[in-house]
Residue frames as qw, qx, qy, qz and C-alpha x, y, z in Angstrom:
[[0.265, 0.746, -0.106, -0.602, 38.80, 101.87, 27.11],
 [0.008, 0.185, -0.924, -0.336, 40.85, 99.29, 24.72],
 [0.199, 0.468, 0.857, -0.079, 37.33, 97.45, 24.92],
 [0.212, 0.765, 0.408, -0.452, 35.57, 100.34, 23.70],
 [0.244, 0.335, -0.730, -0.543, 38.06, 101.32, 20.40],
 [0.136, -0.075, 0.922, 0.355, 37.55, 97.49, 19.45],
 [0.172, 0.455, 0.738, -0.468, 33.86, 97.76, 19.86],
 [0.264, 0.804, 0.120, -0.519, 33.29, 100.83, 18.07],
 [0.095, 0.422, -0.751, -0.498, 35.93, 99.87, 15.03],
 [0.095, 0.158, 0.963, 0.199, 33.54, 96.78, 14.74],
 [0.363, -0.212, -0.205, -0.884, 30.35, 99.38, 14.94],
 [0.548, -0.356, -0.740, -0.161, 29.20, 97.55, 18.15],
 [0.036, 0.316, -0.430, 0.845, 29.62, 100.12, 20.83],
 [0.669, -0.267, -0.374, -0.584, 26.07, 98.98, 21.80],
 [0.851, -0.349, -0.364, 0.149, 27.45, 95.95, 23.96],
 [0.234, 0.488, -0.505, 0.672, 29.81, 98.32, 25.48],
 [0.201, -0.521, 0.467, -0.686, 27.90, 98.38, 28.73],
 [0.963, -0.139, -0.035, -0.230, 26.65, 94.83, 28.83],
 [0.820, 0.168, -0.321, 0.444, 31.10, 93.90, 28.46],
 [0.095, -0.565, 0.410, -0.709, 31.37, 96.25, 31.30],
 [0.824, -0.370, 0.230, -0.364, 28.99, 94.41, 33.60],
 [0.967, 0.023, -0.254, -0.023, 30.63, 91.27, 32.22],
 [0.508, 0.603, -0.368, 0.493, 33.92, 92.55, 33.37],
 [0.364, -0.444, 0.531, -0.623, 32.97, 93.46, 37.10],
 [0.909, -0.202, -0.258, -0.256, 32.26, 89.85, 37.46],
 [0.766, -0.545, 0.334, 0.064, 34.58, 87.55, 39.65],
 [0.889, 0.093, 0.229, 0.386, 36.57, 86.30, 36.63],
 [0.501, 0.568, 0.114, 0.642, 38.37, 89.51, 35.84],
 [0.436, -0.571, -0.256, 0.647, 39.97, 92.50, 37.59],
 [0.237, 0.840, 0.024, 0.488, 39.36, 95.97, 36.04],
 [0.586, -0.264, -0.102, 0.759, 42.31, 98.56, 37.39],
 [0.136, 0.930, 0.249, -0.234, 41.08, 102.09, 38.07],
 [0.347, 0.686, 0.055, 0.636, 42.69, 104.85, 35.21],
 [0.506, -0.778, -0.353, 0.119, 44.46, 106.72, 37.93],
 [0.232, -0.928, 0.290, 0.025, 47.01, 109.61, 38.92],
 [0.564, -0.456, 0.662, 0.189, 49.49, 107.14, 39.26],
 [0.738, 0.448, 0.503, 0.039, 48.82, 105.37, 35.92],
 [0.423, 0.892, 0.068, 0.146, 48.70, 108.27, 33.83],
 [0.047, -0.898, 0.432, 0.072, 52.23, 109.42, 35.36],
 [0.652, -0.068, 0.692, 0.304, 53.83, 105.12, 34.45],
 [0.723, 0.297, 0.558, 0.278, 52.42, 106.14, 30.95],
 [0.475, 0.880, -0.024, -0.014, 53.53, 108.89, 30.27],
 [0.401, -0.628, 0.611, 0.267, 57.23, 107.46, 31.47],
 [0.728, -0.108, 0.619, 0.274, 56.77, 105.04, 28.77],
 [0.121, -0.507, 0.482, 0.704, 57.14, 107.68, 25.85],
 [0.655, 0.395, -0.233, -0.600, 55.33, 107.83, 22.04],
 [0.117, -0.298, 0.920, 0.224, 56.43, 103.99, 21.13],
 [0.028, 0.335, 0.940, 0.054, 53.19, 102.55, 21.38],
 [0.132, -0.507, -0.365, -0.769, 49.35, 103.89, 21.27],
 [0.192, -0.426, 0.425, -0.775, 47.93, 105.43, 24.11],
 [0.914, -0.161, 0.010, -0.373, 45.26, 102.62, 24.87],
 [0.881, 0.165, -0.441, 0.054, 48.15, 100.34, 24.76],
 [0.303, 0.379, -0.509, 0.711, 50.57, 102.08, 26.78],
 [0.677, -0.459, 0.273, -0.506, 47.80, 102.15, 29.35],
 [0.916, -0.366, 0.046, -0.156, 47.66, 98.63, 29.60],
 [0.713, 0.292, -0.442, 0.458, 51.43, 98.13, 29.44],
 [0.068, 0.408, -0.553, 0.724, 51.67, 100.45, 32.20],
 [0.516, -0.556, 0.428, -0.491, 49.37, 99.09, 34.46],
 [0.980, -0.058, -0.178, 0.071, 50.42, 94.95, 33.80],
 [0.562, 0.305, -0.491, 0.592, 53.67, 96.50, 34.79],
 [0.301, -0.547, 0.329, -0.708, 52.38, 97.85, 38.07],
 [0.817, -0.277, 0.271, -0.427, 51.26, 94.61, 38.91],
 [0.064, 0.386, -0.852, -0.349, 53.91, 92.33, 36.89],
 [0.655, 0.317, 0.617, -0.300, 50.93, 90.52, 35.26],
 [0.381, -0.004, 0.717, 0.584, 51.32, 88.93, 32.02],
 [0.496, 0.594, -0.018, -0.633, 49.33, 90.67, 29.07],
 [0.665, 0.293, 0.684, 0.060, 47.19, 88.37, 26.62],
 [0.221, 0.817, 0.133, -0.516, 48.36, 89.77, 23.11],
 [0.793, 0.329, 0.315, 0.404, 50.11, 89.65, 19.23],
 [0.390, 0.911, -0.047, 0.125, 50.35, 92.96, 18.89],
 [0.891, -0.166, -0.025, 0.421, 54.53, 93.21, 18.51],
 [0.118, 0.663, -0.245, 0.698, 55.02, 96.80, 19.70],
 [0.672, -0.605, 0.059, -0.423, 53.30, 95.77, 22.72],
 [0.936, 0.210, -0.166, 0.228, 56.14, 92.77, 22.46],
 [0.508, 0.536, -0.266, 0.619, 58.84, 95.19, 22.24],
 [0.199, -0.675, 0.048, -0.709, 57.71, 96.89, 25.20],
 [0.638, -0.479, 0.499, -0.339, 56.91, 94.44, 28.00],
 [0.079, 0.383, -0.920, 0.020, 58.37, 91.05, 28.75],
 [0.280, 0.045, 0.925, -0.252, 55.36, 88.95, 30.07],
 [0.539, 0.175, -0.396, -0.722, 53.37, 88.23, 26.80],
 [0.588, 0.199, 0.774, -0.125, 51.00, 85.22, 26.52],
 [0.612, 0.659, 0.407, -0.159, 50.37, 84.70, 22.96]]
């Protein structure tokens, strides 16, 4: 969904479903929006925006580092790259 904001903020929503296919390739793991998800993000409380707090909550389900600058997303988890 994060891929779809950035898309549309650049008025390219167009390649949305060609950066879907590109995603189900071998180099990349998509994590299903689930039950379980939704109940990690809503433990983690208004700090951050909801697209983010997704993906904070599921790199913490999996303790997988998250490629990023933004420095709420900083404040929030420990395993940043970037």
């Amino acid at each position: 969904m994060e891929v779809l904001f950035i898309l549309e903020k650049y008025n390219v929503a167009h390649q949305f479903l060609d950066v879907l296919q590109e995603l189900q390739s071998k180099r990349y793991i998509v994590f299903p929006l689930d039950v379980t998800v939704a109940v990690r993000v809503f433990t983690l409380g208004h700090g951050l925006e909801m697209h983010d707090r997704i993906i904070v909550a599921i790199a913490r389900m999996h303790t997988a580092p998250i490629v990023t600058k933004d420095s709420m997303i900083h404040k929030n988890y420990p395993l940043i790259i970037w």
